[in-house]
N, C-alpha and C positions, 0 to 999 in steps of 0.2 A: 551246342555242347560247351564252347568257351566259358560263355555265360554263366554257364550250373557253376563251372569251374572258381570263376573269379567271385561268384556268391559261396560257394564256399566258403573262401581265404577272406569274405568280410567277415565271414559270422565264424571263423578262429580268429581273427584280429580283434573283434567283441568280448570273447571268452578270454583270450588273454589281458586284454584294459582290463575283466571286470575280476581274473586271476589276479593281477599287479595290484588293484586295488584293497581285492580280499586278505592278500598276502602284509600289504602294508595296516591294515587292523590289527591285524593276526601279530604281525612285532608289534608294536602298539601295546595291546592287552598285555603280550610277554613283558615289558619292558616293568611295562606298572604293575602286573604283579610281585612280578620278580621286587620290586622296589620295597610293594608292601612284607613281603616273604622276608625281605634283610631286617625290616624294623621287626618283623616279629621274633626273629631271630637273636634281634639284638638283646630286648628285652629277655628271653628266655635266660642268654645268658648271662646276664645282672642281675636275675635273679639267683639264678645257681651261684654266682660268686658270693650275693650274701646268704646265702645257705649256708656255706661253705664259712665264713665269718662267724655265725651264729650259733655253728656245730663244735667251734672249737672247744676242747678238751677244757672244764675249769676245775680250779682246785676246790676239795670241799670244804666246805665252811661247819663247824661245830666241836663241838667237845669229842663226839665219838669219831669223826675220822682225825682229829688230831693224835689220840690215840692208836688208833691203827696204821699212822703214817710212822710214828714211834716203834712201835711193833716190827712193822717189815725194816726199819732202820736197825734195828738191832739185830735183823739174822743175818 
């Protein structure tokens, strides 16, 4: 009976090496995902800031809204 016993505790001593091992992949993947996750991130929002640049409000250019700018000037 010892025997079964202490064959046991090898083969949970196996599962845990090959747990410790699986576990340290497992950060690993996380790490470098996460890494690529930030770059994509970043990007996104550089591009949102020039969006943001590119939206701003300009003034119109031409004969007719020089006029209408005159217009609402005067009420």
């Amino acid at each position: 009976m010892n025997i079964t016993i202490i064959r046991a505790f090898v083969v949970l001593r196996q599962y845990a090496l090959g747990y410790a091992e699986l576990n340290q992949k497992l950060e690993n993947f996380m790490v470098e995902t996460n890494m690529q996750f930030n770059e994509v991130y970043q990007a996104l929002t550089e591009l949102a800031e020039q969006k943001k640049v590119l939206d701003k409000p300009r003034n119109p250019i031409g004969f007719h809204a020089i006029e209408e700018r005159r217009k609402n000037n005067k009420e």
